[in-house]
C-alpha positions as CSV (number, residue, x, y, z in Angstrom):
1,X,-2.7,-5.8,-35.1
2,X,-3.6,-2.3,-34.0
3,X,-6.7,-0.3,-36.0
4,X,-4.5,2.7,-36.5
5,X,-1.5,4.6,-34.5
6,X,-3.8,6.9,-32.3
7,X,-1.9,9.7,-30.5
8,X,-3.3,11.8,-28.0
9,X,-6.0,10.7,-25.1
10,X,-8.6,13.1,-27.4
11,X,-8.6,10.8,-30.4
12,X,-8.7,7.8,-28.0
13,X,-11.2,9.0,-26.3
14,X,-13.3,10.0,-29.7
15,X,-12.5,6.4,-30.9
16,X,-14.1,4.8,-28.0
17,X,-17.4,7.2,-28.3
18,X,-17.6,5.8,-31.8
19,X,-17.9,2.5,-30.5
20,X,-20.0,3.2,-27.9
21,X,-22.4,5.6,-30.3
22,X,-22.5,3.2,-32.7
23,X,-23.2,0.5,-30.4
24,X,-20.3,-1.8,-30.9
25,X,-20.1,-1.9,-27.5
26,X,-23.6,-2.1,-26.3
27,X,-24.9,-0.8,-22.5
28,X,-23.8,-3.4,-20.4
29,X,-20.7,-4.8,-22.2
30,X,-17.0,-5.1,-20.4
31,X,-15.0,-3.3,-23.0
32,X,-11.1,-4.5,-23.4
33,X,-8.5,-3.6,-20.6
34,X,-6.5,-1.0,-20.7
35,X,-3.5,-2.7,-21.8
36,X,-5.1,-4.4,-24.6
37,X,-6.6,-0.9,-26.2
38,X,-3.5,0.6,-25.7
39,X,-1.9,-2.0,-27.8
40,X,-4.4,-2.2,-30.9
41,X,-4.7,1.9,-30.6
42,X,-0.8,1.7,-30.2
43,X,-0.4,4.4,-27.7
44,X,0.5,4.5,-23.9
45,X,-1.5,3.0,-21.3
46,X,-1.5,6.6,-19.6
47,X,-2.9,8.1,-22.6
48,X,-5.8,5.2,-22.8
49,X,-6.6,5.5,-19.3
50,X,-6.8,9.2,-19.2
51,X,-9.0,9.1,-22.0
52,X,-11.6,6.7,-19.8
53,X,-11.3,8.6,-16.9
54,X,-12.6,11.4,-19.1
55,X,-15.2,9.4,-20.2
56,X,-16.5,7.9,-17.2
57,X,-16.8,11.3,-15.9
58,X,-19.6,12.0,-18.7
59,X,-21.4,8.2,-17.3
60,X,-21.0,6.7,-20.1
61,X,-18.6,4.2,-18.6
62,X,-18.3,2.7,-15.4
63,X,-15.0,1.7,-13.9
64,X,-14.8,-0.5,-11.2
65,X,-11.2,-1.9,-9.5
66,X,-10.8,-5.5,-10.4
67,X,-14.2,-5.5,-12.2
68,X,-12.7,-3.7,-15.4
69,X,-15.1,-1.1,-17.3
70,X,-18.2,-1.5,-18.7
71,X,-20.5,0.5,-20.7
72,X,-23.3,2.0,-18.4
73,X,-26.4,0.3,-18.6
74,X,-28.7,3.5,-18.2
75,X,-26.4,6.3,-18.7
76,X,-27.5,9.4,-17.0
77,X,-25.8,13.0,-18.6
78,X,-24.1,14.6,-15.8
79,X,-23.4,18.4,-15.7
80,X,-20.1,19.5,-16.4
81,X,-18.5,21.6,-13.7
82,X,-14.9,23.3,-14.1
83,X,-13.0,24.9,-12.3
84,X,-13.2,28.8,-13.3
85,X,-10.5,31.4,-12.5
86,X,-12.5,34.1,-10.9
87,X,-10.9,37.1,-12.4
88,X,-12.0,35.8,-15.8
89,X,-15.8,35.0,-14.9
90,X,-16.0,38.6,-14.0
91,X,-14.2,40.1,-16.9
92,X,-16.4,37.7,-18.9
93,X,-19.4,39.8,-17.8
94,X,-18.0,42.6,-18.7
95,X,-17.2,44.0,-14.9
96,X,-14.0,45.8,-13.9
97,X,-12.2,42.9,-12.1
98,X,-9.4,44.0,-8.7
99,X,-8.9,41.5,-6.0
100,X,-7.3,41.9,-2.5
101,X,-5.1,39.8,-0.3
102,X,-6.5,39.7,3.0
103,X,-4.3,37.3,4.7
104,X,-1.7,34.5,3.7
105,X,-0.1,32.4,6.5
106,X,1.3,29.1,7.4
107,X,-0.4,27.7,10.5
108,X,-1.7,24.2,12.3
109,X,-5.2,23.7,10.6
110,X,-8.5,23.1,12.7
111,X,-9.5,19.8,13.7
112,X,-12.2,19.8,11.4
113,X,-10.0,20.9,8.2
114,X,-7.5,18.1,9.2
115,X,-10.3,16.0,9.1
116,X,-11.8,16.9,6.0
117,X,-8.5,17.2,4.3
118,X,-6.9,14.2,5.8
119,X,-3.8,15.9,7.2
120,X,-1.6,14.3,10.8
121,X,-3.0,16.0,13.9
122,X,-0.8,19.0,14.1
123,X,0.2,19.2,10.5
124,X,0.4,22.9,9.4
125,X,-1.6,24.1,6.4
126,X,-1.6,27.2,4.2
127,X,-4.3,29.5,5.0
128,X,-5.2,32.0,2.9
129,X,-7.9,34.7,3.0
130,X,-9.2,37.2,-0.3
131,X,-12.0,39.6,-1.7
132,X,-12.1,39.7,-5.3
133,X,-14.3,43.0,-6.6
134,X,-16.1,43.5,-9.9
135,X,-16.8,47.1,-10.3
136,X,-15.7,48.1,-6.9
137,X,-18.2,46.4,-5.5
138,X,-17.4,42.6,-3.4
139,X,-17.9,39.8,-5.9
140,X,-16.6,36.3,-4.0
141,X,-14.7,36.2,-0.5
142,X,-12.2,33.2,-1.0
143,X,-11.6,31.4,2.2
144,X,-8.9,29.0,1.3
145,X,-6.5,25.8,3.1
146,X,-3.7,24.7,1.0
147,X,-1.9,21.0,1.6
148,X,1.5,22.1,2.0
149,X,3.0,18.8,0.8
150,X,1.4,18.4,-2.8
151,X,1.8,22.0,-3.5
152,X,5.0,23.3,-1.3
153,X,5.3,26.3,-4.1
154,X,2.1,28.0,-2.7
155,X,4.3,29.1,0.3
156,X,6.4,31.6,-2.3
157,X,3.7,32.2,-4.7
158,X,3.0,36.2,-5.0
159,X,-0.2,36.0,-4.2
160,X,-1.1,39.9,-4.2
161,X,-0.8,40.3,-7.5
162,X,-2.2,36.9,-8.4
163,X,-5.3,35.1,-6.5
164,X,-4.9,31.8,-5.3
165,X,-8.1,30.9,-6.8
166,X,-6.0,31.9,-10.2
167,X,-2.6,30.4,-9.5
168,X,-3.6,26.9,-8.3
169,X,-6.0,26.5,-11.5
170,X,-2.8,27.4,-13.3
171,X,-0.1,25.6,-11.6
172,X,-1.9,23.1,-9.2
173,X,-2.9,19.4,-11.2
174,X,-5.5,17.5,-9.4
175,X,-7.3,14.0,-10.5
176,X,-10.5,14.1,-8.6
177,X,-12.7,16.7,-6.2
178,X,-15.8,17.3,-4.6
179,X,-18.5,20.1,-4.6
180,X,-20.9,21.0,-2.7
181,X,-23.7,23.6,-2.8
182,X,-25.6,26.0,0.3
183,X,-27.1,29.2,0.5
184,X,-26.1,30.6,4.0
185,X,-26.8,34.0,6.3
186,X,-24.0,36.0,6.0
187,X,-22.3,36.2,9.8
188,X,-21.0,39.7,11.0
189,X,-17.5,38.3,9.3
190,X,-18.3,37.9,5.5
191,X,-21.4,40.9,6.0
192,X,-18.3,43.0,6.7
193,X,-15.9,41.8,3.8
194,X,-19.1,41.7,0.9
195,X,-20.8,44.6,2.9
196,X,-23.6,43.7,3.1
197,X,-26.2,43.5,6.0
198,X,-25.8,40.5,8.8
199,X,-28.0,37.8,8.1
200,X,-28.1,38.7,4.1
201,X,-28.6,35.4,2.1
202,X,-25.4,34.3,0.7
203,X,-24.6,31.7,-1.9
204,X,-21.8,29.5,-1.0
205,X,-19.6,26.7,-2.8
206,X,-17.2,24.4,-1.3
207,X,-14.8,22.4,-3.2
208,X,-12.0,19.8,-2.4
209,X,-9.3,18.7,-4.5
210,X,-7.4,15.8,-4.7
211,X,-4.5,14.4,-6.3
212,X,-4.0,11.1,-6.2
213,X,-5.8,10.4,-2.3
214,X,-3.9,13.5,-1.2
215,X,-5.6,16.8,-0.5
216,X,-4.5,19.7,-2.9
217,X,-7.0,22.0,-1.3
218,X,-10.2,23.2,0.6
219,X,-11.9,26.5,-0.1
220,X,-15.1,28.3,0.7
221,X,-16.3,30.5,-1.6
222,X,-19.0,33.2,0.0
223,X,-20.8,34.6,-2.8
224,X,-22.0,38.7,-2.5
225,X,-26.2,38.3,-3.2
226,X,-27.4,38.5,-6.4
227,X,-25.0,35.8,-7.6
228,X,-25.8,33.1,-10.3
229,X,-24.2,30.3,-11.6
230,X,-24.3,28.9,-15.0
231,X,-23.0,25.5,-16.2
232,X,-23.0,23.2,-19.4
233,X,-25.3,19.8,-19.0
């Protein structure tokens, strides 16, 4: 017999915080499978298992293949990173946002990208190259690869009007990324493009995305100095 018809992954996922909060399940406890809370919330798997995926995410739960999911035994808060749409973070503080296209192309990607992105030696990748401004002045040069094969509409996308930064956050799904964090001395390249002088310090972010084990895409993002980065713990 179900609790009550639950529909959306948001009220599962707000039902199984209650339990955890109020320490029905307690740190350390295997909670029911997937198909069992699916049953008593009387909803669809999908919309259970999104809602622990969510939740995991936060460390609240830990998910293991074959192992089921338990309640973390010393949760630890993790920060919360999205991923923003560029034009909007500038608008946001209060800059005049333009952006250019510097270069869009289809072509074999580096040994190391293949690599890093898990493509066939010689599979082609789109590579894609931009400047976005705020208040005339460089803001972000996106250095972007784009798996061709989980998102074949990037190859007709009008990317001078919209960034790719902007597009794939609006049309490209992904279930899992990484991120990572450097501060870097700006090479004659990217001292051209932010103009600034060679050997400036530069804040950098790499991220890949991933969609179910398959690369969505890989992007460095050179920040202009004076840069800072905010995000919710």
């Amino acid at each position: 017999m179900t609790v009550r018809e639950i529909n959306g992954w948001q009220a599962v996922q707000s039902e199984i915080l209650n339990r955890i909060q109020s320490r029905q399940w307690k740190p350390g406890d295997l909670i029911p499978n997937e198909a069992d809370l699916a049953q008593e919330f009387g909803c669809a798997r999908a919309t259970v298992n999104r809602a622990l995926r969510a939740i995991a995410e936060t460390g609240l739960l830990e998910r293991r293949r074959k192992a089921g999911t338990r309640v973390t035994l010393h949760p630890v808060r993790r920060a919360t990173l999205s991923i923003p749409i560029i034009r909007q973070e500038i608008e946001e503080r209060n800059h005049v946002y333009a952006y250019t296209l510097l270069s869009a192309e289809l072509k074999v990607a580096p040994a190391g990208t293949r690599a890093q992105m898990r493509l066939d030696q010689g599979a082609r990748a789109f590579k894609i190259q931009a400047v976005h401004f705020a208040d005339g002045k460089p803001y972000v040069f996106e250095d972007r690869w784009v798996n061709i094969s989980t998102v074949p509409a990037i190859r007709t996308a009008d990317l001078k009007s919209m960034s790719p930064n902007e597009w794939l956050v609006r049309h490209a799904s992904f279930t899992d990324g990484d991120i990572a964090f450097t501060a870097e001395l700006a090479d004659p390249k990217v001292a051209g493009i932010l103009n600034v002088d060679q050997g400036a310090a530069v804040f950098v972010i790499e991220r890949n995305t991933w969609i179910d084990g398959k690369a969505v895409t890989s992007v460095k993002l050179t920040f202009a100095p004076g840069y800072r980065m905010h995000t919710a713990l």
